[in-house]
N, C-alpha and C positions, 0 to 999 in steps of 0.2 A: 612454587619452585618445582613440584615434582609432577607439575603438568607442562612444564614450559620444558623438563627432561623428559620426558613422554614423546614431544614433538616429529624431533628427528624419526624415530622408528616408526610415528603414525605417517608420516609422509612418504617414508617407503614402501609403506602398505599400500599405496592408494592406487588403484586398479583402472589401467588405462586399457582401451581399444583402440585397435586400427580405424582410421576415420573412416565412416560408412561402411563398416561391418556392421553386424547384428550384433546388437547391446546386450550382453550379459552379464553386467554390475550382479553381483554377490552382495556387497554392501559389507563386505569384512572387512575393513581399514575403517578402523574408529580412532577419533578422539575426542576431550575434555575441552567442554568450554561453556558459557555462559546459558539461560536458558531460549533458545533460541527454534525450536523445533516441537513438534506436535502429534495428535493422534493421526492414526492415516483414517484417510478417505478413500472409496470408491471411485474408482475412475474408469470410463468406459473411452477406450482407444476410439478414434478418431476412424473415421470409414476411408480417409484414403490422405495422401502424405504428399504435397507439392516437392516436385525434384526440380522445377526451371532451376539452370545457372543460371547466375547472378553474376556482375563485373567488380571486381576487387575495388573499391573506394582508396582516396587518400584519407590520408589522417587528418584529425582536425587541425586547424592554426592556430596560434598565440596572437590574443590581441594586445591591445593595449589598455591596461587597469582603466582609463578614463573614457573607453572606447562605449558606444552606446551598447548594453548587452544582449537585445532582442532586437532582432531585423529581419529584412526580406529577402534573402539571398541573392547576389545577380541569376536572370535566368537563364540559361547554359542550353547548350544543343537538346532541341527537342529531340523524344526518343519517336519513333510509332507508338499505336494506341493497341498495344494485344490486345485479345481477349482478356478478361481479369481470372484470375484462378480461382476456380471455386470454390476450393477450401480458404481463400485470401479473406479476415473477415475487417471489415469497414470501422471504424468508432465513430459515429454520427452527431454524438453529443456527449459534451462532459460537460460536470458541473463539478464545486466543492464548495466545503466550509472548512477553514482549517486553521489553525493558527496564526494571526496575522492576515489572514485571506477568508474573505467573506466569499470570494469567487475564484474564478479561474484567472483573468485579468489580475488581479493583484497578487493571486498564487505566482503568477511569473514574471511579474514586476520584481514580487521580493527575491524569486530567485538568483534573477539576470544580475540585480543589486547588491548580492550576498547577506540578502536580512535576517539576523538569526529571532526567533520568532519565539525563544525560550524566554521563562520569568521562574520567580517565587510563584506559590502555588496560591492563588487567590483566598483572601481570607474567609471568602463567602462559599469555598468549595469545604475546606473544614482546617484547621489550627494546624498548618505545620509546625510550627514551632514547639510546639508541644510531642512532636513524634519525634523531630530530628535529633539526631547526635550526629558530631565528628567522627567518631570511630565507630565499629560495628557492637550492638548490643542488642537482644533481644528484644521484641516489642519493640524497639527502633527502628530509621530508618538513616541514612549517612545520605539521603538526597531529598532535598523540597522544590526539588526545580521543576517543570514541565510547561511542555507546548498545550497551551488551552485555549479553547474558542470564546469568544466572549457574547454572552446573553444564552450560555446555553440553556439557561430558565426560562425562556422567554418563546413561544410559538403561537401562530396563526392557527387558529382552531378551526375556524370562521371557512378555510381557502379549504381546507379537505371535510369542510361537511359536519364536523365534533363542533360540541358542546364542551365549554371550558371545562366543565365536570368532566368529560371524557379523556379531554387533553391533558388534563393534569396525571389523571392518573397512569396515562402513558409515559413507557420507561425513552429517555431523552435520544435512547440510542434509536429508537423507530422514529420518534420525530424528527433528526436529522436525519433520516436515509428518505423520511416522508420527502421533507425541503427539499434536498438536493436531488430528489428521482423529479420531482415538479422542474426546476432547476435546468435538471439535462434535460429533458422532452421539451422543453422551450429553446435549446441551443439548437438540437437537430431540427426545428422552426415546427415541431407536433404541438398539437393540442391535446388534453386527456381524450377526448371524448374520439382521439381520431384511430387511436388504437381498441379501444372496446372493442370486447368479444373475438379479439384478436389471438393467436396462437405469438405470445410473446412471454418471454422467461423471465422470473426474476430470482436472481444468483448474489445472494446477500451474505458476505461474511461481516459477524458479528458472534458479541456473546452477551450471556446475558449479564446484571449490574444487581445492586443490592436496592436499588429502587423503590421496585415497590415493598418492599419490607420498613418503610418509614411509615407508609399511611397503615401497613397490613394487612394489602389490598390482594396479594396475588392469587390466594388460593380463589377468592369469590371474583375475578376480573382474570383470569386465564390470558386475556388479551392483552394484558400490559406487560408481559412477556417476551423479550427480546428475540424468541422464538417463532415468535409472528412478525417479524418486521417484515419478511420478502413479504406474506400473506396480506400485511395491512397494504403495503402498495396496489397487490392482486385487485384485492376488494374496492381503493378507491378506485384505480385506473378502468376496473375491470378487465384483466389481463386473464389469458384461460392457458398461459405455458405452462412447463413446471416452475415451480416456485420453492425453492430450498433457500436454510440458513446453513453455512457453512461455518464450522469452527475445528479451525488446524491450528488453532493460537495464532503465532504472527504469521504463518502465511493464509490463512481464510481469505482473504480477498483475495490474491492472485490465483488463489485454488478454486473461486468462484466466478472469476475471470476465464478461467480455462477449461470449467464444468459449461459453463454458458459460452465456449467457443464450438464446444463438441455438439452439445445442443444445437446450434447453428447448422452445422457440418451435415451432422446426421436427416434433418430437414426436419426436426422434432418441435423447433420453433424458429418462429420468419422472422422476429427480433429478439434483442436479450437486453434487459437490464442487467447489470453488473458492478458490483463495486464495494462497499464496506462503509464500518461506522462503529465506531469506538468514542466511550465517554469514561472521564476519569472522575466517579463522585465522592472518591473519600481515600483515606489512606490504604487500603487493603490492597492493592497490589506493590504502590512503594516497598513495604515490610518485606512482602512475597517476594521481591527482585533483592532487595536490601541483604536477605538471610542466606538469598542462591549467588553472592556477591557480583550481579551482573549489574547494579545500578549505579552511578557516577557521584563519588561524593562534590566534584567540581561543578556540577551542571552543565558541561560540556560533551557531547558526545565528538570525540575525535578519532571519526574513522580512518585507521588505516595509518594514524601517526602514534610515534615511540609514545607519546601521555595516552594513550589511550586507556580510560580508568573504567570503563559501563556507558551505558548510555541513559538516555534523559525520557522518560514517558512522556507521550504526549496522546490529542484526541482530534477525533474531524470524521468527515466521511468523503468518501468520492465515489460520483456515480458515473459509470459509462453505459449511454446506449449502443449496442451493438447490431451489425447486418450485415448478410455476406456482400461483398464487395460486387459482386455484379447486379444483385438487387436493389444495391445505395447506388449505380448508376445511374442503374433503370429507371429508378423514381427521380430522379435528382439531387437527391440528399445531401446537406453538405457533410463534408469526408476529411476529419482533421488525421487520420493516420491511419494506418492497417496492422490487424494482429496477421505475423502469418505465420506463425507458428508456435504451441505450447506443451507443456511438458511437466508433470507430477511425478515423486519419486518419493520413497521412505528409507529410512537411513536402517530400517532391519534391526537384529541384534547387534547393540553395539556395547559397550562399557554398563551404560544405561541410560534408561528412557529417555531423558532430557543429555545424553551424548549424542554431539554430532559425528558423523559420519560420511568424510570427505569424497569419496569415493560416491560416495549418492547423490550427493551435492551436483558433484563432476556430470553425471548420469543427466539427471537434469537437463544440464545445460546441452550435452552434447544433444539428447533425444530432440529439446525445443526444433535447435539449430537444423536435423534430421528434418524434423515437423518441415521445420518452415522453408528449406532445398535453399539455404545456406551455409558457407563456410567459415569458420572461426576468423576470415582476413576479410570477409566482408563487414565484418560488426566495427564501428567507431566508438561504439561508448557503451558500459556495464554499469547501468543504474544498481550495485550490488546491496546486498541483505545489511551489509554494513553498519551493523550494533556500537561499533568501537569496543570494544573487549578485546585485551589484549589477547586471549588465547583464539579467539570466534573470528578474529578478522585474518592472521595468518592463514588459519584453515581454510577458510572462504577461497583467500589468497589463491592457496595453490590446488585447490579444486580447479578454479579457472585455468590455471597455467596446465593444468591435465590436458583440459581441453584446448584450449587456444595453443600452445606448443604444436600439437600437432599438425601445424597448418601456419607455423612463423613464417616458411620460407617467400611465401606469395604474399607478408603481406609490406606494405610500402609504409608502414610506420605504426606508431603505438594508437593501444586501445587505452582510452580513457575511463578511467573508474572513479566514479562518482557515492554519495549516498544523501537523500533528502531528510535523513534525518538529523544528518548534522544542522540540517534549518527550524524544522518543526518538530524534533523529536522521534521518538519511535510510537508509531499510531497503533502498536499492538495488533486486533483482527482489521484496523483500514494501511497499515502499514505499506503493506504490497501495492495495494491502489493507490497509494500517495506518490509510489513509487514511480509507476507505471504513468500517473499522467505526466510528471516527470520527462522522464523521456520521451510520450509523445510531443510533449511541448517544444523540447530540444530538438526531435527529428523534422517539426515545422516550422522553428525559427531557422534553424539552419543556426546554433549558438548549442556550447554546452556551458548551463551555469558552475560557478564555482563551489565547490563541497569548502567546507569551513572547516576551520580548529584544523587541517592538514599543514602542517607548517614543516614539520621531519619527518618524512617516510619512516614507519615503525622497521626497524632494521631486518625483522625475520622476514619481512616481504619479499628480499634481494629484486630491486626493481628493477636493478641494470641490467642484471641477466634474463631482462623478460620482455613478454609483448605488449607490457601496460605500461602506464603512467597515470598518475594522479592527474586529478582535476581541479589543481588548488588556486586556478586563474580562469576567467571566463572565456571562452575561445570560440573563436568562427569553425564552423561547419560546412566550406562550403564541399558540393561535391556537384558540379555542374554535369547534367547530363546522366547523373547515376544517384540512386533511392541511396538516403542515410540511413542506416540498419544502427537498431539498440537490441543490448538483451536487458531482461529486469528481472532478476531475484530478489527471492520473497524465502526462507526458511523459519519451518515451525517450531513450538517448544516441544519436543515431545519427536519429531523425526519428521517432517513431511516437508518434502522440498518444491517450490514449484519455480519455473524459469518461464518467460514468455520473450519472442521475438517480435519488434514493431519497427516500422519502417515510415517513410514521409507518403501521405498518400500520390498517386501516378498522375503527375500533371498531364501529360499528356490522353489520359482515360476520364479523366474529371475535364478537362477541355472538351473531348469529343463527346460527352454525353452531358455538359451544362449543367448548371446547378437551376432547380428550380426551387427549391426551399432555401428558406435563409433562416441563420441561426438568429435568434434574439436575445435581448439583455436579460440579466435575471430577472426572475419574479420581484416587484416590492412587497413584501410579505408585509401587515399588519402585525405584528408580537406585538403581545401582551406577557408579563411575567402568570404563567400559570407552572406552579413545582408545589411538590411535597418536601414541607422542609423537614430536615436533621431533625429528632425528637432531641429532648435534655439528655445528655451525657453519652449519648454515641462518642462524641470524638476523642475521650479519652480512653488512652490504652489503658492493657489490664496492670492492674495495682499501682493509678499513678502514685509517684513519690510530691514530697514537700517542695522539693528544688521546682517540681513541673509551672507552680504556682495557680491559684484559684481555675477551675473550670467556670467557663463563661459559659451562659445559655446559648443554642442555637438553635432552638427552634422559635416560633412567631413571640413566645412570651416565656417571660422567665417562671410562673406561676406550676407549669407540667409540660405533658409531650403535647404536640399540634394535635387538632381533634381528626379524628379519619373522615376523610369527606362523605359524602352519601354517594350510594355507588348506587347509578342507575343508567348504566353503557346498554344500548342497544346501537352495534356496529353491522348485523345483518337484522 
């Protein structure tokens, strides 16, 4: 109660600029809400800022529920072919794994579809039923639900070169960023060996898991360290960019996204991998979310409606290759969307560490928009950070309206606001990239899918009086003759904000310079189950009681713990 009275006064606080003035966010307008924000990170500004006008778009249309939800747009007056802007960067290839979606292809089948991709927490990941309560209690948790990938014990050893011995011991989150970096270098139609000894980056947000602490492997195996996941890529592809693991909490991949746009930019590296990858192995962060009351005891995450109660953990990765948009011509690369502009911020001194702070948020979004020599009436849809918490989504709320207000009068109808976690969850450090392909998918079907569980606009929203509307029906996109513009927010637990702009790549520049690569189907990966199981009695909490009833073994036999395997990694 006495954060939802807090409200009012934090929203007066929140510190607007004249549009295209110089940004000098303070970061003094704080307020209370869920944990949503992060450590900050270094960020090295971009060497120079695209100002092209851009043509005001319509707003999306309303289809009809039974209407097919992905298609080809009609194609509308061709524009000329500029030059491409340099700083404009290409996405060449995406891939994912992700709840419900092995690939990209079913990732936006279930979107168009409205497929919620949430379950109980599989019995083979550890005993929810043994953690959960209905109400809040210590060592508890008031949620068992989440977005899970299925076979995440299972990996191709064989296809990157390892020895099951080696595979096993590896933590699940570098094996999935391993698949899905394989994954995307086959969509942009590469081969590994075609990038070798290449000045190419790789911008990995993750963190690390409890892992290898099952076999007991991490201090002697350094490498199963979720710390080398950009690195393990480095070493199979043989890639010579920089290579960082980013962790801002949930925004690490869109902050990894943005480190490997500047990287582009600067000429530091001629491509970038990019993307995230999060695995959920056992209850230790449910409690963590459960105690800081942001998790959902319904298993619904409902952004942006009055039920809005927390949201729902979920896990996956997505990887994006990236290149500047005039060197994906040049080669013929195919070209599913353009970043053109991004933007990191920290919410500063606020209340505390894990308080957001609206006013930085706002910052964000405007600098992106800056970045990418767009207007707040040019954008059709705000992929947003969208937790559902009732106090995190208000604030979100009218950050955006900071921004976008400044610039209602030119525009010709509402901005749509979406979140994909109302599908699969909140993917934590791939959260932002779940996000992001998202909306690029949206900006090249020419469709924005439907966000779930929106059924009442959360009332603090006031949506009449604004430039949004919800996205709780799937809708045509078309914009014939002019680029669909998204923004995608990403915020961290702990303060670090980041906003990126993307757009439908330029037919008529992708016409005059042809495609000469063609993207291909995924890899068929060979898996095998290689995992380090649960020893006996991790999964109970501390002091269970009588009511919990018997602990069951999980690990290979009920007799003790699994035996540590024999460690004999040589990866260089």
């Amino acid at each position: 109660d006495r954060l939802h009275a807090l409200l009012p006064e934090l929203a007066a606080a929140d510190r607007t600029e004249p549009s295209g003035a110089p940004t000098t966010d303070d970061g003094s307008a704080t307020a209370p809400s869920g944990p949503d924000g992060a450590p900050a990170v270094t960020v090295t500004p971009s060497t120079t800022v695209a100002t092209t006008p851009h043509s005001t778009p319509r707003p999306p249309q309303a289809v009809a529920p039974d209407a097919p939800a992905a298609r080809t747009p009609a194609a509308g007056p061709r524009l000329p072919a500029p030059e491409p802007d340099r700083d404009t960067i290409a996405v060449i290839g995406m891939a994912c794994r992700l709840p419900g979606a092995p690939d990209v292809a079913t990732f936006w089948r279930n979107l168009a579809a409205g497929h919620l991709a949430v379950g109980e927490v599989p019995p083979e990941r550890w005993d929810a039923s043994r953690f959960h309560r209905p109400a809040q209690q210590p060592g508890r948790t008031v949620g068992k639900w989440g977005g899970f990938v299925d076979g995440i014990e299972e990996f191709d050893a064989g296809h990157f070169g390892l020895t099951d011995e080696q595979a096993r011991c590896l933590d699940p989150t570098i094996r999935l960023f391993l698949e899905t970096t394989a994954d995307c270098l086959r969509d942009a139609g590469l081969e590994g060996p075609e990038l070798a000894g290449r000045d190419v980056g790789v911008f990995a947000g993750a963190r690390g898991t409890n892992y290898a602490a099952r076999g007991g492997i991490r201090a002697e195996v350094p490498e199963s360290d979720p710390n080398f996941v950009a690195s393990h890529v480095g070493q199979h592809f043989d890639l010579r960019g920089p290579h960082l693991v980013v962790d801002s909490a949930c925004s690490s991949s869109l902050v990894a996204v943005h480190l490997a746009c500047q990287s582009l930019r600067s000429g530091e590296s001629e491509a970038a991998i990019a993307g995230g990858s999060s695995v959920l192995l056992d209850e230790s962060p449910y409690l963590e979310f459960s105690a800081a009351g942001a998790l959902s005891p319904t298993g619904r995450c409902a952004a942006f409606d009055r039920r809005a109660d927390g949201f729902v953990p979920g896990e996956g990765s997505v990887v994006l290759l990236l290149k500047p948009l005039h060197a994906a011509l040049r080669d013929g690369d195919p070209v599913h969307g353009v970043i053109e502009g991004s933007a990191v911020t920290n919410d500063g001194r606020t209340m505390g560490l894990t308080t957001p702070n609206p006013a930085a948020q706002a910052a964000a979004v405007r600098r992106a928009l800056r970045d990418a020599g767009r207007k707040p009436a040019e954008v059709g849809l705000i992929e947003a950070h969208g937790t559902g918490t009732a106090i995190g989504d208000p604030l979100e709320f009218r950050a955006l309206r900071t921004v976008f207000d400044e610039d209602r009068d030119h525009r010709d109808g509402p901005c749509l606001l979406g979140s994909v976690k109302t599908n699969v969850g909140h993917l934590l450090h791939a959260a932002g990239a779940a996000g992001l392909l998202k909306a690029l998918l949206a900006v090249r079907h020419g469709t924005v899918p439907p966000t779930l569980h929106c059924e009442t606009p959360n009332p603090r929203l006031d949506l009449d009086d604004s430039p949004f509307a919800l996205a709780t029906g799937a809708r045509d996109w078309p914009l014939p003759g002019r680029p669909r513009v998204a923004g995608v927010s990403s915020f961290g637990f702990g303060g670090t904000n980041a906003h990126v702009v993307v757009a439908e790549a330029p037919p008529a520049q992708l016409e005059a310079a042809g495609e000469r690569r063609r993207s291909r189907p995924p890899i068929a990966f060979d898996r095998r189950r290689l995992w380090l199981d649960r020893p006996d009695g991790l999964s109970a909490p501390d002091g269970p009681s009588a009511s919990d009833g018997p602990t069951a073994p999980d690990g290979p036999s009920a007799d003790g713990p699994a035996p540590r395997p024999a460690l004999r990694l040589a990866f260089r």
